[in-house]
C-alpha positions as a Markdown table, in Angstrom:
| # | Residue | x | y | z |
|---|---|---|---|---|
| 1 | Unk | 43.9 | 12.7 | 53.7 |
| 2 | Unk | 47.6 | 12.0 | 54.1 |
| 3 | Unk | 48.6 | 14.9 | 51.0 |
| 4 | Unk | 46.9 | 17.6 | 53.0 |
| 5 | Unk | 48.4 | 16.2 | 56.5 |
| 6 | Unk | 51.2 | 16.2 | 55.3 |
| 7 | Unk | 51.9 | 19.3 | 53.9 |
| 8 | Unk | 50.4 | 20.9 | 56.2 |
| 9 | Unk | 53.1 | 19.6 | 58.7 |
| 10 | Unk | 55.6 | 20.6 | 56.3 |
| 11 | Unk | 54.1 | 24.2 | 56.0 |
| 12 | Unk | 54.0 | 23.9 | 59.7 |
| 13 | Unk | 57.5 | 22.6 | 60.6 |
| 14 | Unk | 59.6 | 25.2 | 58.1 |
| 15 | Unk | 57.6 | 28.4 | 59.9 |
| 16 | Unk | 58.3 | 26.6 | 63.6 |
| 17 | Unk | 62.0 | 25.8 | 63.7 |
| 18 | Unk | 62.6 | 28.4 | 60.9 |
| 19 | Unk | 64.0 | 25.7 | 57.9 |
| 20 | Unk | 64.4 | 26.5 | 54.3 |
| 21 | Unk | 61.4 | 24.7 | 52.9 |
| 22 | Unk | 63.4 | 23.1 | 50.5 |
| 23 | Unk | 65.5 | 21.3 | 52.8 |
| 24 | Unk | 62.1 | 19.9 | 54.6 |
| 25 | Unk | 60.8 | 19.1 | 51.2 |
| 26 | Unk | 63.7 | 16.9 | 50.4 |
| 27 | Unk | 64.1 | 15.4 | 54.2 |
| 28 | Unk | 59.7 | 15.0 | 53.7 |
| 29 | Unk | 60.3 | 12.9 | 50.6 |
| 30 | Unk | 62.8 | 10.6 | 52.1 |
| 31 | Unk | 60.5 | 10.3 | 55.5 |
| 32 | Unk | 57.8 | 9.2 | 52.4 |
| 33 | Unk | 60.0 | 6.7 | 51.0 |
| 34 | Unk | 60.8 | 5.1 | 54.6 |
| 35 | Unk | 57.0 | 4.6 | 55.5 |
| 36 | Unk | 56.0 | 3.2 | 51.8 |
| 37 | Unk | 58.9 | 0.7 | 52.1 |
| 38 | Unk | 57.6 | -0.4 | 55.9 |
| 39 | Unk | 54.0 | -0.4 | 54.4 |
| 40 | Unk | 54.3 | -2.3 | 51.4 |
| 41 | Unk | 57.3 | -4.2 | 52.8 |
| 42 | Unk | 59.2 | -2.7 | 49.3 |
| 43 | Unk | 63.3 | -3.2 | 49.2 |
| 44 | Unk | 63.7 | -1.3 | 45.9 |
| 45 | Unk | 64.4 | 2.3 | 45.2 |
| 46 | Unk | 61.4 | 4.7 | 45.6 |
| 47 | Unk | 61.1 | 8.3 | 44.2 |
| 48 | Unk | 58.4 | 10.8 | 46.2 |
| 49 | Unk | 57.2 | 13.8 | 44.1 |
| 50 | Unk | 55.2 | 16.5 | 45.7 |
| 51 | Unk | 53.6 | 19.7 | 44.7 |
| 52 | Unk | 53.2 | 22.5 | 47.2 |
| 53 | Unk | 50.4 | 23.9 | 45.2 |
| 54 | Unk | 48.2 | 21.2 | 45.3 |
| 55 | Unk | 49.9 | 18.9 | 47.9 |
| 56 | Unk | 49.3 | 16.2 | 45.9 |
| 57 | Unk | 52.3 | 13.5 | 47.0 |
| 58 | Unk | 52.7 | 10.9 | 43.9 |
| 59 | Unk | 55.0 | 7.9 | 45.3 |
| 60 | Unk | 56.6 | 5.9 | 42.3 |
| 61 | Unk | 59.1 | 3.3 | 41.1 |
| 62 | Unk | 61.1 | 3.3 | 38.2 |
| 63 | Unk | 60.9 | 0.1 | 35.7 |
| 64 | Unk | 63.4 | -0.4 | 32.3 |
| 65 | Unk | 60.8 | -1.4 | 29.6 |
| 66 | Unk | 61.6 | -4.9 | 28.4 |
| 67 | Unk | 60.5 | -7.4 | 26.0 |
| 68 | Unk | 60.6 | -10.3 | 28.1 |
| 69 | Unk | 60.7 | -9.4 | 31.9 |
| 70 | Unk | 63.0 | -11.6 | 34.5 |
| 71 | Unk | 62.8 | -9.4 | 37.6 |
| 72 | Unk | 59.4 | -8.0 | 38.4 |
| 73 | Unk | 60.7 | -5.6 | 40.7 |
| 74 | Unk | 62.4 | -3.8 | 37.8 |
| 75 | Unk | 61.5 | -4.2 | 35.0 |
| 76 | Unk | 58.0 | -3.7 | 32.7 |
| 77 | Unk | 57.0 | -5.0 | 29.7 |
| 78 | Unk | 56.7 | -3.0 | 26.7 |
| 79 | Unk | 52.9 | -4.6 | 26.2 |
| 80 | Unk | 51.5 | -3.7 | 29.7 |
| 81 | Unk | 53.5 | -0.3 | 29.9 |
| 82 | Unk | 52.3 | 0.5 | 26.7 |
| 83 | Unk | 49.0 | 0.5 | 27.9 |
| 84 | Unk | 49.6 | 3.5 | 30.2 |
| 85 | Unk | 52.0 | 4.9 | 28.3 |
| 86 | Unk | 51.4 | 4.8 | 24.6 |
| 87 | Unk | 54.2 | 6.0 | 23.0 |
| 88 | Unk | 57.2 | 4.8 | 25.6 |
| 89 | Unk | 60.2 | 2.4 | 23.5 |
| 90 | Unk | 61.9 | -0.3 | 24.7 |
| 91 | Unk | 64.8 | 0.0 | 27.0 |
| 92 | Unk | 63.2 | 3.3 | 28.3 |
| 93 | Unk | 62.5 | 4.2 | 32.2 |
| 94 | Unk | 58.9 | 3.6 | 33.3 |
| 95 | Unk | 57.2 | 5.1 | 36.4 |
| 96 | Unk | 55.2 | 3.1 | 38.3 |
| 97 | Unk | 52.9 | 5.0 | 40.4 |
| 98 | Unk | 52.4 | 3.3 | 44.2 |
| 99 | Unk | 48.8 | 4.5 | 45.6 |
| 100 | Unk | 50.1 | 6.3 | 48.7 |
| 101 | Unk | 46.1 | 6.5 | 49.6 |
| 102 | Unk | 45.8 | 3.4 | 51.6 |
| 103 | Unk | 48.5 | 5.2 | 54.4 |
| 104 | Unk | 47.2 | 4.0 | 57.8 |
| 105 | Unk | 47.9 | 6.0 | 60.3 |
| 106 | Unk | 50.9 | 3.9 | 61.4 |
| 107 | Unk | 52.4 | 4.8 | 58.2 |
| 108 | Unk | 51.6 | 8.3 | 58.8 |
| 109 | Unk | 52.9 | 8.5 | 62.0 |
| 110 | Unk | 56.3 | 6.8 | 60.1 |
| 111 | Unk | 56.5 | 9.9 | 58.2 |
| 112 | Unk | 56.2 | 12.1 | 60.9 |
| 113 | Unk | 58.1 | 10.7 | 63.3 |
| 114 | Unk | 61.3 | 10.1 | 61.0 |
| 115 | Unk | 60.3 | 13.6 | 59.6 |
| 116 | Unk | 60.8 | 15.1 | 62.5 |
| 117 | Unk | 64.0 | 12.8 | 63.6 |
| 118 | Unk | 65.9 | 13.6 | 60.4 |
| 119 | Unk | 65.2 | 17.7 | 61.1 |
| 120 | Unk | 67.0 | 16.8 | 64.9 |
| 121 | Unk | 69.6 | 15.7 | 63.3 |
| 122 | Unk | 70.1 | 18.3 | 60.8 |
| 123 | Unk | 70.1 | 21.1 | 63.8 |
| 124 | Unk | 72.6 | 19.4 | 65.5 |
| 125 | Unk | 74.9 | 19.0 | 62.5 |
| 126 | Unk | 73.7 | 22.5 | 61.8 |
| 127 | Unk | 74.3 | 23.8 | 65.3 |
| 128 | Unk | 78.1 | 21.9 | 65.3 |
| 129 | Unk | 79.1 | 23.9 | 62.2 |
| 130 | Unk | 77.7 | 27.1 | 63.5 |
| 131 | Unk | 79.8 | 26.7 | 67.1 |
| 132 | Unk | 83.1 | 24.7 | 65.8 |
| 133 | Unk | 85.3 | 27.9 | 65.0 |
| 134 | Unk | 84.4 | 29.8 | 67.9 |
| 135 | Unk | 86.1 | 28.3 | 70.2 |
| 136 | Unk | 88.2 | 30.8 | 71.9 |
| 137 | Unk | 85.3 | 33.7 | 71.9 |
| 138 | Unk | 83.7 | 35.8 | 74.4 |
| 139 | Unk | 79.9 | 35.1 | 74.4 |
| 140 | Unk | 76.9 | 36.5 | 76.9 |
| 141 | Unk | 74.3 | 34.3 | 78.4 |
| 142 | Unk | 71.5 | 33.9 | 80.8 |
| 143 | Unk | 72.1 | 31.0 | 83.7 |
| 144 | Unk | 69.1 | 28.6 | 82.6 |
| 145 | Unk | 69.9 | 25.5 | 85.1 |
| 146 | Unk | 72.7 | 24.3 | 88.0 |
| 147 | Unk | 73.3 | 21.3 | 89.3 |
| 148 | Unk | 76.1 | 19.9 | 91.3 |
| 149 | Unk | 78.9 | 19.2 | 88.6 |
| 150 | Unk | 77.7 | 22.7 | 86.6 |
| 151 | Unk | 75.8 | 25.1 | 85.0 |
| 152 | Unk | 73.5 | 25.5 | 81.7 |
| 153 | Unk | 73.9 | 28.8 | 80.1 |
| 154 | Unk | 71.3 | 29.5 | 77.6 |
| 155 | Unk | 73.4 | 31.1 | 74.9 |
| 156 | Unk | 71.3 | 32.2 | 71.7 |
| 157 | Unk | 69.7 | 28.9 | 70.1 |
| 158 | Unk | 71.6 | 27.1 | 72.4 |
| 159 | Unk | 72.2 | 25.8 | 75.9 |
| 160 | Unk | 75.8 | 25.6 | 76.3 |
| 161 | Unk | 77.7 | 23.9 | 79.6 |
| 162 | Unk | 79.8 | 25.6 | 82.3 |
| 163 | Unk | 81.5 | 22.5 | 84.5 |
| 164 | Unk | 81.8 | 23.2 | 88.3 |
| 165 | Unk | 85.9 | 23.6 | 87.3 |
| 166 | Unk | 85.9 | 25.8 | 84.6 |
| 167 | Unk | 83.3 | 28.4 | 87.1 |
| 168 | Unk | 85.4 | 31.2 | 89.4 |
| 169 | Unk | 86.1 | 29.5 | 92.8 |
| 170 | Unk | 83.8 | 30.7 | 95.5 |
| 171 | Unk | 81.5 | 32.2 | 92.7 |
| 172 | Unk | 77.7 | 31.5 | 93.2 |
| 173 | Unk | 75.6 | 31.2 | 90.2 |
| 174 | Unk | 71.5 | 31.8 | 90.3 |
| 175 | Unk | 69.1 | 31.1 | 87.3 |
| 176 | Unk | 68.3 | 33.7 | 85.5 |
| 177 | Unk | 71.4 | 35.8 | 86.3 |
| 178 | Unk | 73.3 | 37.0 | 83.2 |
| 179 | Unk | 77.2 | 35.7 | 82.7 |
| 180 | Unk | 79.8 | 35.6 | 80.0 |
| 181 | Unk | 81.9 | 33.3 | 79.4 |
| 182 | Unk | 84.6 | 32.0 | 77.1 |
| 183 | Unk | 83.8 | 29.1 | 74.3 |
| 184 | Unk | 86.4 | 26.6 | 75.7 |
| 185 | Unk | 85.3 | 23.9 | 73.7 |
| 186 | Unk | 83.0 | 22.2 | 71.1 |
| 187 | Unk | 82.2 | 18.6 | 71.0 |
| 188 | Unk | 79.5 | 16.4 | 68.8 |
| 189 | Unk | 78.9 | 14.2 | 72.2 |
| 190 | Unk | 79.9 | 14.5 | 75.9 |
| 191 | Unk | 83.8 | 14.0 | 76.2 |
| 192 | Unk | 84.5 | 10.7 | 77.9 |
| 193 | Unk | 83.9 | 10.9 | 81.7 |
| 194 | Unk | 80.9 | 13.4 | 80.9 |
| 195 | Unk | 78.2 | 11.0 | 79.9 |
| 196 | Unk | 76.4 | 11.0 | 83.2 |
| 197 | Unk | 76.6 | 14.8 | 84.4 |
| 198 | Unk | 75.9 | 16.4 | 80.6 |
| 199 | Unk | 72.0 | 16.9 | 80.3 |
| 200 | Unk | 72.2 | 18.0 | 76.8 |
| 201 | Unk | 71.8 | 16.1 | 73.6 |
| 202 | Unk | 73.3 | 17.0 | 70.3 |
| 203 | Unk | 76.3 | 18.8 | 70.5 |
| 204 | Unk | 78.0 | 20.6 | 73.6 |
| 205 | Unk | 79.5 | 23.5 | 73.8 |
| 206 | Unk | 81.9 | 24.0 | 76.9 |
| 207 | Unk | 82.2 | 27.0 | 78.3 |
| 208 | Unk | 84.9 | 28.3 | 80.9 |
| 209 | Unk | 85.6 | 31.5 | 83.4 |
| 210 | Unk | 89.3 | 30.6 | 84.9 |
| 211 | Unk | 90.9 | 31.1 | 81.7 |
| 212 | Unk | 93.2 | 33.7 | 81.3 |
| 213 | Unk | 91.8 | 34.6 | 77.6 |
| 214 | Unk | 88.7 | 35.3 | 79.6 |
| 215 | Unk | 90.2 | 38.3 | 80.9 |
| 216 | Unk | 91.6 | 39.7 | 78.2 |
| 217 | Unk | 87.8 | 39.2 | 76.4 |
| 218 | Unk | 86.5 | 41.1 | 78.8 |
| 219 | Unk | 89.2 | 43.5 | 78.6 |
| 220 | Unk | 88.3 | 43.7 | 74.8 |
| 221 | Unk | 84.2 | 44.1 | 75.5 |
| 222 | Unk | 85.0 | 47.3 | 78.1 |
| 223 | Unk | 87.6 | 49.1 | 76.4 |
| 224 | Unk | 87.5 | 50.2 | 72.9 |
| 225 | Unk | 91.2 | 50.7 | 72.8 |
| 226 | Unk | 91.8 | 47.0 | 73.3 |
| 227 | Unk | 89.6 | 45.9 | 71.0 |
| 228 | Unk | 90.7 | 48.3 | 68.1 |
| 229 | Unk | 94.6 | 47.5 | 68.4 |
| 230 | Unk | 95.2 | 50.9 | 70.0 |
| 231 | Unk | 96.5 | 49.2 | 73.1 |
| 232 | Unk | 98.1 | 45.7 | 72.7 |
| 233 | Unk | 97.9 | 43.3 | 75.8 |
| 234 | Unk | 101.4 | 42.1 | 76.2 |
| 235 | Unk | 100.7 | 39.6 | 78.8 |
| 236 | Unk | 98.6 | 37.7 | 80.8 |
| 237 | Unk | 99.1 | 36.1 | 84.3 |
| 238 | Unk | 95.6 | 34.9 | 86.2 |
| 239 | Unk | 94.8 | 33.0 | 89.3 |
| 240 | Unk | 90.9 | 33.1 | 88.8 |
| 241 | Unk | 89.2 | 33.6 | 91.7 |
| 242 | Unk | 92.1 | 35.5 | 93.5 |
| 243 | Unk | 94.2 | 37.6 | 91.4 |
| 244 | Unk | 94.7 | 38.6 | 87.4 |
| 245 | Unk | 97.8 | 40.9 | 86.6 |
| 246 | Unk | 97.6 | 42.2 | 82.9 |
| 247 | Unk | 100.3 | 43.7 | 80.9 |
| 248 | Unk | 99.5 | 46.5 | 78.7 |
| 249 | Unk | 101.6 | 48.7 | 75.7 |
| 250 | Unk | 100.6 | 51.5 | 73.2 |
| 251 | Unk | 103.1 | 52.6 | 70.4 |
| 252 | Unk | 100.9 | 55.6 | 70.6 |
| 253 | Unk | 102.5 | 58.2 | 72.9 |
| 254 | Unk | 99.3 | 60.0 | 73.4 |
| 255 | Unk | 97.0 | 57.4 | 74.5 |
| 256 | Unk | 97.6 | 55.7 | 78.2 |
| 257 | Unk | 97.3 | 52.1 | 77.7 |
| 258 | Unk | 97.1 | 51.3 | 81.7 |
| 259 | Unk | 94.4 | 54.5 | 82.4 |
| 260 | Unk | 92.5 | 53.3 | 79.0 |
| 261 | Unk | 92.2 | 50.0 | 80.6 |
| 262 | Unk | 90.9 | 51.2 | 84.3 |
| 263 | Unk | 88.5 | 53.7 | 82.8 |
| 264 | Unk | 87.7 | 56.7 | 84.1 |
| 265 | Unk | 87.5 | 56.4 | 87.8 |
| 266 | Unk | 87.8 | 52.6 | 87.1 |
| 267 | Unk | 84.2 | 52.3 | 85.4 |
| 268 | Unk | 86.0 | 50.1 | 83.4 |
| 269 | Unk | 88.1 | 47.5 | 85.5 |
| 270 | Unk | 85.2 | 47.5 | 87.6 |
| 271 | Unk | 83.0 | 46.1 | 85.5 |
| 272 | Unk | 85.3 | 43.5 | 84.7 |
| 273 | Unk | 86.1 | 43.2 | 88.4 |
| 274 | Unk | 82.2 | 42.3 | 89.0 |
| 275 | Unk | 81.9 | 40.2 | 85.7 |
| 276 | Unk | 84.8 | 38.1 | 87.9 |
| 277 | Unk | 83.2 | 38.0 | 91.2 |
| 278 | Unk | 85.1 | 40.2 | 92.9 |
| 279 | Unk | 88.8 | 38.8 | 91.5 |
| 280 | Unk | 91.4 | 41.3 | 91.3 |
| 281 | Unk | 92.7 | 42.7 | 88.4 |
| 282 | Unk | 96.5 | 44.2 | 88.0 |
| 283 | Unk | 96.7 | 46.6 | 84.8 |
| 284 | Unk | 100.3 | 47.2 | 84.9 |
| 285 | Unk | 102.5 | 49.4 | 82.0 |
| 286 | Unk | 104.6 | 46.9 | 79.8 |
| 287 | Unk | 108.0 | 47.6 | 80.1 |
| 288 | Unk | 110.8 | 46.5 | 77.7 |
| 289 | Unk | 113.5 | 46.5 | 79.7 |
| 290 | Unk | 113.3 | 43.8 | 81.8 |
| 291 | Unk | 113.8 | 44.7 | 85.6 |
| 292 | Unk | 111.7 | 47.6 | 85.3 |
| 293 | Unk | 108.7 | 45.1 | 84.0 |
| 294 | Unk | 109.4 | 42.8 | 86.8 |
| 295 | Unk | 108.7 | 46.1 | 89.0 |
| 296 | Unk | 105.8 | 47.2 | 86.9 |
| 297 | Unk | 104.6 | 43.9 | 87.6 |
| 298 | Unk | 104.9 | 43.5 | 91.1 |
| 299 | Unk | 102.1 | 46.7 | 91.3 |
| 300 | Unk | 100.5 | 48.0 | 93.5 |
| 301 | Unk | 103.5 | 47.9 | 95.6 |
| 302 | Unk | 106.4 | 50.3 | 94.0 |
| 303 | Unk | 110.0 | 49.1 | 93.7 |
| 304 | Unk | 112.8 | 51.2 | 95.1 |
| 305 | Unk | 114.9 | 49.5 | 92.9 |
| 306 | Unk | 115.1 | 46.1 | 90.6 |
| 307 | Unk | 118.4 | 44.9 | 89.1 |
| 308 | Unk | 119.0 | 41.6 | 87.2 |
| 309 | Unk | 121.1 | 39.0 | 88.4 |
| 310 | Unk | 121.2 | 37.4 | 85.1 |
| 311 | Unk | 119.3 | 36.4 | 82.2 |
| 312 | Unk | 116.7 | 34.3 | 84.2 |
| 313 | Unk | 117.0 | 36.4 | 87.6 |
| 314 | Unk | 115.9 | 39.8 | 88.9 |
| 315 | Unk | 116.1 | 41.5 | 91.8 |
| 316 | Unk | 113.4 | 43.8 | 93.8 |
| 317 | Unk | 113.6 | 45.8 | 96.7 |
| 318 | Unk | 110.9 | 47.3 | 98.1 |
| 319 | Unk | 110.6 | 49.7 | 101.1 |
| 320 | Unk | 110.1 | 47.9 | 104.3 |
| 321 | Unk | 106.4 | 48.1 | 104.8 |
| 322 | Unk | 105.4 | 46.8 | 101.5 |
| 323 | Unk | 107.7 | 43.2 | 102.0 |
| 324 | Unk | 104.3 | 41.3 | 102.7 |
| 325 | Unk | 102.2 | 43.4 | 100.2 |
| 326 | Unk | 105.1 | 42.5 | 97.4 |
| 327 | Unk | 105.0 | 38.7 | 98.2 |
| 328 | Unk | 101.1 | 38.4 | 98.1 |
| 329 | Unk | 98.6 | 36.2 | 100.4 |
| 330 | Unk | 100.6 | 32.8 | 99.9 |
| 331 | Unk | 102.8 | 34.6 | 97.5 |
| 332 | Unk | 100.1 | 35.2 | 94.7 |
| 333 | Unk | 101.7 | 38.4 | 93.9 |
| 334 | Unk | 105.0 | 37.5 | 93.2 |
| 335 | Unk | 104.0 | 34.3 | 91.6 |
| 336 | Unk | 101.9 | 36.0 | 89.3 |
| 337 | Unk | 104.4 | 38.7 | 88.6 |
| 338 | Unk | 107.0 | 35.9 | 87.7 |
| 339 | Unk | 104.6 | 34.3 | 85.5 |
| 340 | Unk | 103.8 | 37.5 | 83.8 |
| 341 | Unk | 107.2 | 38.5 | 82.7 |
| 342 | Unk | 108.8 | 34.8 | 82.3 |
| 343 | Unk | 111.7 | 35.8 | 85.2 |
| 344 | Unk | 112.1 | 34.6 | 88.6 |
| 345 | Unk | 111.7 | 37.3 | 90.9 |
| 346 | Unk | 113.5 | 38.0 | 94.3 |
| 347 | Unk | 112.5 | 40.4 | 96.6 |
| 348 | Unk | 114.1 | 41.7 | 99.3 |
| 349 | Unk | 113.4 | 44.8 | 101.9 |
| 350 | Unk | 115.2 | 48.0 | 102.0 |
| 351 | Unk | 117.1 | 48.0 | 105.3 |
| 352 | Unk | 118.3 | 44.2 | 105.0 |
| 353 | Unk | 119.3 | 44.4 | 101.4 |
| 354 | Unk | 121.3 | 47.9 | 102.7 |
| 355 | Unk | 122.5 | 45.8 | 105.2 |
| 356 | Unk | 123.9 | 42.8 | 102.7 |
| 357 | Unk | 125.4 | 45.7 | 100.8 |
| 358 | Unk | 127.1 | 46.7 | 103.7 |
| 359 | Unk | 128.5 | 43.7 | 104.4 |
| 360 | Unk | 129.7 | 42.9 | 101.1 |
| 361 | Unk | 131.8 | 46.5 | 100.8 |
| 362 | Unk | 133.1 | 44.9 | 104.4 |
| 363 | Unk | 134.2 | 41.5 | 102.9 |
| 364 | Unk | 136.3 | 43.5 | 100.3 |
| 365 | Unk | 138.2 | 45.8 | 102.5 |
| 366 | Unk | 141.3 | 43.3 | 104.0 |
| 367 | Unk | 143.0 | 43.9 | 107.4 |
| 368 | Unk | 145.8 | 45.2 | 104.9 |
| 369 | Unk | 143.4 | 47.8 | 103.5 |
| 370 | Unk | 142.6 | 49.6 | 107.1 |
| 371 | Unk | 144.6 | 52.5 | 108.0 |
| 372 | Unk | 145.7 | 51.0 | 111.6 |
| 373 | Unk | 149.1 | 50.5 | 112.4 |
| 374 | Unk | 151.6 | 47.1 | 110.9 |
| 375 | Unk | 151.4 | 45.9 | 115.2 |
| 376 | Unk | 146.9 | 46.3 | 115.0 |
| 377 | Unk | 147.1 | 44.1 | 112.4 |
| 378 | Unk | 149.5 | 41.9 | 113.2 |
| 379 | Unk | 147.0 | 41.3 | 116.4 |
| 380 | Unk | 143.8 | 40.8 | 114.2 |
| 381 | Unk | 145.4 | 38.1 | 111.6 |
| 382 | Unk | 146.9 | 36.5 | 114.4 |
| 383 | Unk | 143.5 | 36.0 | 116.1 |
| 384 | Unk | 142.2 | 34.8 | 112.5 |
| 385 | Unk | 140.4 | 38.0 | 111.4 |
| 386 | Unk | 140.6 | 38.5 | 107.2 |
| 387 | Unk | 138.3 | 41.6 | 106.6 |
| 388 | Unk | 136.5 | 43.9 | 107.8 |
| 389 | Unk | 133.2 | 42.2 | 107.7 |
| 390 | Unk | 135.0 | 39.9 | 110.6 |
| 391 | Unk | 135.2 | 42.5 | 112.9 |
| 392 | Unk | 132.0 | 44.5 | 113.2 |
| 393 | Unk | 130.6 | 40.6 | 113.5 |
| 394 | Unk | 132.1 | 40.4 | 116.9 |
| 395 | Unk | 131.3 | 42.7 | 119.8 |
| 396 | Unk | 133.5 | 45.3 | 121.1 |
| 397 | Unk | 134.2 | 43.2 | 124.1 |
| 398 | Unk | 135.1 | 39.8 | 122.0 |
| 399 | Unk | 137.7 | 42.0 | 120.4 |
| 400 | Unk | 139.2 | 43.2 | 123.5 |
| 401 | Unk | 139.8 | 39.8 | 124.4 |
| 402 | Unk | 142.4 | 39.4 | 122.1 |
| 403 | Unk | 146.0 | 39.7 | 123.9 |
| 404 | Unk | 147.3 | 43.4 | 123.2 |
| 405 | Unk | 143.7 | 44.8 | 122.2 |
| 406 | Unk | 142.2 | 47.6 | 124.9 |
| 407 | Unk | 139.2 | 49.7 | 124.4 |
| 408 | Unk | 141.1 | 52.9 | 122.8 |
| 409 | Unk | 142.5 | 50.5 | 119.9 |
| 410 | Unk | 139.7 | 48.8 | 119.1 |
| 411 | Unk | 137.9 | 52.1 | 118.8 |
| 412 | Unk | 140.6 | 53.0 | 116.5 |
| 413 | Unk | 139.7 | 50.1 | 114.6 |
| 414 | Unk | 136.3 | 50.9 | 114.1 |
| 415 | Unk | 137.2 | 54.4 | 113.4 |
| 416 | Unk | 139.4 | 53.0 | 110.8 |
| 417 | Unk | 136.7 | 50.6 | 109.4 |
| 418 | Unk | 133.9 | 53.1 | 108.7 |
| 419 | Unk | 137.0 | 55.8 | 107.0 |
| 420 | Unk | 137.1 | 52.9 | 104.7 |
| 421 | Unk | 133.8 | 52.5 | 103.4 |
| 422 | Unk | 132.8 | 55.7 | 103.4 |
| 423 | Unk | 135.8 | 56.6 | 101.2 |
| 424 | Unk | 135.1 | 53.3 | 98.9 |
């Protein structure tokens, strides 16, 4: 009997996909309406009434009682609906039952089929509003398929997608392994381009691991400093795959915003160091002044010393040793370092930046400025020597080529030249 089936499927569906029972009463009703119409081949407006006690399902139209009917389809007259209804006026609405008995079972499956179809549809409107203001979060899932152009991440009620672009370069996924990621995006259909490589229908949720918020999510999930405000991220510079430098600040004096960060003996950034396949991560002390954040952020390598050259422009220099470590593998480090504190960094090595020095303090002291006689000097402008930057340029045997120049002089000149600067 099509009351009992019925109900029974409602009874059936509400306890299945976990539905308020009202919402699959109303969305039964209208699945009754659409079969009746199909059956009966009805255009007019239908009313379903069904009681869950009983499961009686009583199917009706509503007629204006009139004293002399025109349209049969709505309207009754007051003689014949009198008959089932005694005391109804004129002008008043009358219910016309419509005998649902006679349901085949193509009507049946009618109702269950747009039963079901209507419920799909709900969940996916449902399952839009539930996702559409998280975008931007951190969320844990379990790797449910891959393919070619990306993975499915079985996230809660849902299987979300990671494209091959937004995954961690070199990074190999296997089902079943757990991953987070970051909600990069929420969409009630594929995006255009996505219609043949998207295996999901209803709505998608795009997920991503190369962004930089990613990292300072995960930062959040490890350490309970970050995500209580205790220590403030200040920056973020990533290269996923290869290299993340994170700048970090406390206003509290007692708590140590970079060793928070790393955990004890790096539990912490190691975690996060696995979560990103083996990436690097740079926590690095924020500084407000701005050429010591340019050498904070040019860690692990330490700075001898970092000056700016102007608003835009700092300058690092860095023992020796560490030039190749400060530049990075294709200049990573120092990219990411710029990026991080919004300045273009230069770095240069100790002994050649001493030796630039050097030659400026050189360029400054004139042939008039050494303390060698008015007839030495006379000999070094003549020969078109300025400073004495021009001089220790040229070997001790170019000088003594000029006319009236022999090896005791030219000593004297040197002797002369290093008085200077060390005196300057």
């Amino acid at each position: 009997m099509i009351d009992r089936g019925i109900v029974a499927m409602l009874s059936e569906l509400t306890a299945e996909r976990e539905l308020d029972k009202e919402f699959v009463l109303e969305i039964l009703k209208e699945s009754i309406i659409t079969a009746a119409k199909k059956q009966y081949g009805l255009d007019e407006s239908l009313e379903c009434e069904i009681s869950e006690a009983s499961g009686k399902i009583t199917l009706y139209r509503e007629k204006t009682v009139k004293k002399e009917v025109k349209d049969q389809s709505t309207e009754i007259s007051l003689e014949e609906a009198r008959r089932l209804k005694p005391t109804i006026a004129l002008g008043a609405t009358f219910k016309e039952e419509i005998p649902i008995e006679e349901f085949g079972r193509n009507a049946i499956n009618i109702v269950k089929n747009t039963l079901i179809q209507k419920i799909k549809t709900n969940e996916k409107e449902m399952l839009y509003e539930k996702y559409k203001n998280k975008e931007g979060e951190l969320v844990s899932g379990t790797v449910s398929r891959i393919y070619s152009t990306g993975a499915y991440v079985k996230i809660g009620d849902i299987e979300a997608f990671l494209p091959r672009e937004e995954q961690i370069p070199e990074e190999r996924l296997r089902r079943g392994n757990p991953i987070k990621a970051l909600i990069k995006d929420i969409t009630t259909s594929p995006k255009e381009g996505d219609e043949e490589r998207i295996r999901i229908k209803g709505p998608i949720v795009y997920l991503s691991r190369i962004e930089p918020e990613f990292v300072l999510h995960l930062l959040e999930f490890e350490t309970p400093e970050v995500l209580h405000s205790e220590v403030e991220i200040k920056g973020i510079a990533r290269k996923a795959g290869t290299r993340t430098k994170v700048a970090v600040y406390s206003k509290n004096e007692k708590i140590d915003a970079v060793g928070s960060c790393v955990g004890h003996r790096g539990n912490r950034i190691q975690s996060i160091v696995r979560e990103l396949s083996g990436e690097r991560v740079d926590v690095i002390r924020w500084e407000k002044d701005k050429a010591k954040q340019a050498a904070e952020a040019l860690s692990p390598v330490k700075v001898v010393e970092s000056k700016m050259i102007n608003e835009k422009k700092v300058l690092c220099i860095v023992p020796d040793d560490e030039l190749t470590g400060a530049i990075g593998k294709v200049g990573e480090n120092v990219s990411l370092a710029a990026e991080l504190t919004g300045l273009n960094i230069e770095i240069r090595g100790r002994s050649e930046y001493r030796k630039e020095i050097e030659n400026e303090r050189r360029k400054k002291v004139t042939i008039d400025k050494l303390p060698i006689s008015d007839y030495i000097k006379k000999l070094l402008k003549n020969a078109g020597y300025k400073n004495a930057q021009d001089i220790v340029a040229q070997t001790k045997e170019e000088l003594m080529e000029i006319k009236g120049l022999g090896n005791r002089l030219v000593d004297k000149i040197y002797s002369a030249i290093h008085k200077t600067i060390s005196r300057d």
